[in-house]
Backbone as CSV, one residue per row, in Angstrom:
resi,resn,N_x,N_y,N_z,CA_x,CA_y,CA_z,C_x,C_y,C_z
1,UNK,0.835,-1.177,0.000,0.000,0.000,0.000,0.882,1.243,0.000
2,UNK,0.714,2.222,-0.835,1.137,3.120,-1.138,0.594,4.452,0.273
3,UNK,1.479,4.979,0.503,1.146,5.993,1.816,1.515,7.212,1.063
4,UNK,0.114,7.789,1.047,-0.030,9.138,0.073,-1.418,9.769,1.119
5,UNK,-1.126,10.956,1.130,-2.235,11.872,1.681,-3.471,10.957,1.809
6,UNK,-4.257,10.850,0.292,-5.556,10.311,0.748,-5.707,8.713,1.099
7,UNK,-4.943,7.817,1.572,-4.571,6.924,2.172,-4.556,6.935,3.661
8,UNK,-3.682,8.218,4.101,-4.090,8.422,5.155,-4.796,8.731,5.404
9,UNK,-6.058,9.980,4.896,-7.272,10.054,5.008,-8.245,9.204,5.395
10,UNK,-7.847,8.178,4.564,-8.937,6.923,4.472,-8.632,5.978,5.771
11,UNK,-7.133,5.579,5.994,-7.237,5.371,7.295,-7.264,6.075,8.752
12,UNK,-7.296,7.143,8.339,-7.804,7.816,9.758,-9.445,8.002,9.768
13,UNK,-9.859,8.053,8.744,-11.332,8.144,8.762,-11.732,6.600,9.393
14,UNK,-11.548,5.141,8.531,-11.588,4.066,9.002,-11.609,3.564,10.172
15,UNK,-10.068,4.013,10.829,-9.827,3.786,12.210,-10.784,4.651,13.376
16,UNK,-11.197,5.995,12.942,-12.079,6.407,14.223,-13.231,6.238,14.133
17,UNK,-13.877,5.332,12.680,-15.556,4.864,12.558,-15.036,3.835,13.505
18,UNK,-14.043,2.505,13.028,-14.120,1.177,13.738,-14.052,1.754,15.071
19,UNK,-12.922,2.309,15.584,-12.566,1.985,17.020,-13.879,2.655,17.926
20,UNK,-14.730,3.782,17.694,-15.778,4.160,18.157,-17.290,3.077,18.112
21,UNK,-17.518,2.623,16.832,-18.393,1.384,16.897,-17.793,0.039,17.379
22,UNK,-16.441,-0.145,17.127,-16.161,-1.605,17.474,-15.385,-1.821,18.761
23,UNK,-14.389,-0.988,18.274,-13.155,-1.146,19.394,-13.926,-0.729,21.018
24,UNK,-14.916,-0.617,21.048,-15.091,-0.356,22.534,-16.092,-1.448,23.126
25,UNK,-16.198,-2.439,22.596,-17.310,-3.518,22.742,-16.434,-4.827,23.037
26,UNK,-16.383,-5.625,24.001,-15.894,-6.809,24.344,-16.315,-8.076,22.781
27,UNK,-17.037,-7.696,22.355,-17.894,-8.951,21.563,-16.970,-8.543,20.326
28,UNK,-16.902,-7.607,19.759,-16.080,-6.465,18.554,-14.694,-6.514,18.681
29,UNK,-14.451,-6.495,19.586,-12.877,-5.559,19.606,-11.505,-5.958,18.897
30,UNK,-11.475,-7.333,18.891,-10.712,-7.634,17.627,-10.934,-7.567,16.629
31,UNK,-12.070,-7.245,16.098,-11.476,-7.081,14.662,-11.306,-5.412,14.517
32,UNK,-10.635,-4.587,15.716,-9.637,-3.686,15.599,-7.837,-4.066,15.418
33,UNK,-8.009,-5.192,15.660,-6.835,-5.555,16.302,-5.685,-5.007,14.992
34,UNK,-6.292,-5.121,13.550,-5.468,-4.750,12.193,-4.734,-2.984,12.616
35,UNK,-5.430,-2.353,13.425,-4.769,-1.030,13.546,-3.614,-0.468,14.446
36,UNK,-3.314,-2.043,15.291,-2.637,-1.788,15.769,-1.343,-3.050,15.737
37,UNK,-0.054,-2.906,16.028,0.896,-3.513,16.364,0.813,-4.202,17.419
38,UNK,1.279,-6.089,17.321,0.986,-6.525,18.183,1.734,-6.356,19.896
39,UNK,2.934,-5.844,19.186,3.930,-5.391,20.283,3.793,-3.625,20.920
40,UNK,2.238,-3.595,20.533,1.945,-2.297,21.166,2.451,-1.967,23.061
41,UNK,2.905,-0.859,23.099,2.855,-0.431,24.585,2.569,1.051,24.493
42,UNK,1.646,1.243,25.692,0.948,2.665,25.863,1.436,3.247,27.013
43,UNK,1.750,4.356,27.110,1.846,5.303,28.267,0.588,6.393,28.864
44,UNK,0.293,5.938,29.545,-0.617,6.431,30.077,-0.202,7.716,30.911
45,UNK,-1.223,8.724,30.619,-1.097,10.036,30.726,-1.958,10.571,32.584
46,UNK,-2.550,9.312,33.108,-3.007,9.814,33.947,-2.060,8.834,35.516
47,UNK,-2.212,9.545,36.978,-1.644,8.900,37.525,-2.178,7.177,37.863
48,UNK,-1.486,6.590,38.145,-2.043,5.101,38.965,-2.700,4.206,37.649
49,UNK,-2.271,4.829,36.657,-3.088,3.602,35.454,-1.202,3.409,35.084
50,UNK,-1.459,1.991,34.711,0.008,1.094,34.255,-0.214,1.062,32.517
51,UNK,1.236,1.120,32.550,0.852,0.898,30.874,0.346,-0.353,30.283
52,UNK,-0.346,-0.269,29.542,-0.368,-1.234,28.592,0.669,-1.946,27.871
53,UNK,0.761,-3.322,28.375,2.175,-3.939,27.619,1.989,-4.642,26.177
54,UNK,0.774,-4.917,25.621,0.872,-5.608,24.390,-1.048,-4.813,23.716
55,UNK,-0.594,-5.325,22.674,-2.067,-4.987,21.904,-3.091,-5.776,22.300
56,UNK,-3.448,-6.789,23.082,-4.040,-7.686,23.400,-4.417,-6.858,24.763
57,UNK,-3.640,-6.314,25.339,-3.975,-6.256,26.673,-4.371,-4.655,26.627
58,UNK,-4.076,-3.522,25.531,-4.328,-2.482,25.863,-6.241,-2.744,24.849
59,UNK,-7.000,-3.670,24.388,-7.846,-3.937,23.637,-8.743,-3.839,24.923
60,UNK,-8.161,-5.293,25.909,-8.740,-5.455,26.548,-9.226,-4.074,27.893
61,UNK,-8.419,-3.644,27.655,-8.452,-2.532,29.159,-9.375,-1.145,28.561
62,UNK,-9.538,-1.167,27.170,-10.456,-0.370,26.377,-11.876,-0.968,26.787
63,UNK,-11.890,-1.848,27.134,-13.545,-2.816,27.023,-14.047,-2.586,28.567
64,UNK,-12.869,-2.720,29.187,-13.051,-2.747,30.786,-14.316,-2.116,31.076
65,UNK,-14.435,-0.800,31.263,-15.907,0.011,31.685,-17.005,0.184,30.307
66,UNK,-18.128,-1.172,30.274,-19.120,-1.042,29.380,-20.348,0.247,28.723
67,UNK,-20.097,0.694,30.178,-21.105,1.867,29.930,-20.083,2.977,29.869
68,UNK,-18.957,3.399,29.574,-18.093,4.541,29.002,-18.156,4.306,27.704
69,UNK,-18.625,4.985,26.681,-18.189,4.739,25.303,-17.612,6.209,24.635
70,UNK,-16.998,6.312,23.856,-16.026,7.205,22.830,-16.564,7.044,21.858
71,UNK,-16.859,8.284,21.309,-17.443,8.263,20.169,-16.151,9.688,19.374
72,UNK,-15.185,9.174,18.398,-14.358,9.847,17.712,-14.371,10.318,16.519
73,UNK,-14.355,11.465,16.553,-15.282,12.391,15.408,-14.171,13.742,14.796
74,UNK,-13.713,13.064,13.814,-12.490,14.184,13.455,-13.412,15.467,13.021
75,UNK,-12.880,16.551,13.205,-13.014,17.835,13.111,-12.756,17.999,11.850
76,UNK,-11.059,17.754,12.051,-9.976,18.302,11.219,-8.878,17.555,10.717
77,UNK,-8.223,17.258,9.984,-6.967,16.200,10.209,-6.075,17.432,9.317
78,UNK,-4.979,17.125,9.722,-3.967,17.502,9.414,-2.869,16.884,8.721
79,UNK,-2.296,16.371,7.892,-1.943,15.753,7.330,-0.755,15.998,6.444
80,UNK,0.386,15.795,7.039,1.927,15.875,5.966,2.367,14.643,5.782
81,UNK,2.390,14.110,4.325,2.484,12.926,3.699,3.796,12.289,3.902
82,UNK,4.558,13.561,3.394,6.142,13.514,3.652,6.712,12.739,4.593
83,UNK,6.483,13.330,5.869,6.684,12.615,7.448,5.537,11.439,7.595
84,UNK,4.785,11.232,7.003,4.121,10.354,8.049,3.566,10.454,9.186
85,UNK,2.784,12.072,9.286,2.391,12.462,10.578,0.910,13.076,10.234
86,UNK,0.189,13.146,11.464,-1.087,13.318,11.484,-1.439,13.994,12.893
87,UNK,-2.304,14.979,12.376,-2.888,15.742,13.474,-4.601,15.543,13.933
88,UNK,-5.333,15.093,14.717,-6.270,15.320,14.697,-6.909,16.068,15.641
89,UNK,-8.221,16.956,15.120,-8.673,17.626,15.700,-10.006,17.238,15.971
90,UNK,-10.465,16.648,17.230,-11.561,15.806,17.553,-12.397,16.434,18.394
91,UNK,-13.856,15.365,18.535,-15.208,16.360,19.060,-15.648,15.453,19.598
């Protein structure tokens, strides 16, 4: 796959329909699993939460509280092809 502007478009659009309908549902949540690396680790930004050590386990800790859901709704994206970087501006 070729990584060109509207590529990324398409997967940033992709990734915040799935992970808002799917990725937050125990029954769903793998078949997010394509967006992420299996050797994922997360740093968590708030105190007393541990990171997430693998993609399996940061899936699971997304599912944890049923009645919290995220609903991710780009604004804006930002987008330099060059780098490989992305900005989003969410609601």
């Amino acid at each position: 796959m070729e990584i060109d502007y509207n590529s990324i478009v398409k997967f940033m659009n992709d990734y915040l329909r799935d992970f808002s309908t799917l990725g937050q549902d125990p029954k769903t949540r793998d078949e997010i699993k394509k967006y992420y690396a299996p050797d994922l680790q997360t740093v968590p930004m708030m105190p007393g939460v541990k990171p997430s050590l693998n993609r399996d386990h940061f899936l699971q800790r997304i599912t944890e509280h049923p009645g919290v859901k995220e609903t991710m709704t780009p604004l804006e994206l930002i987008i330099d092809d060059r780098r490989k970087a992305v900005v989003a501006f969410m609601k």
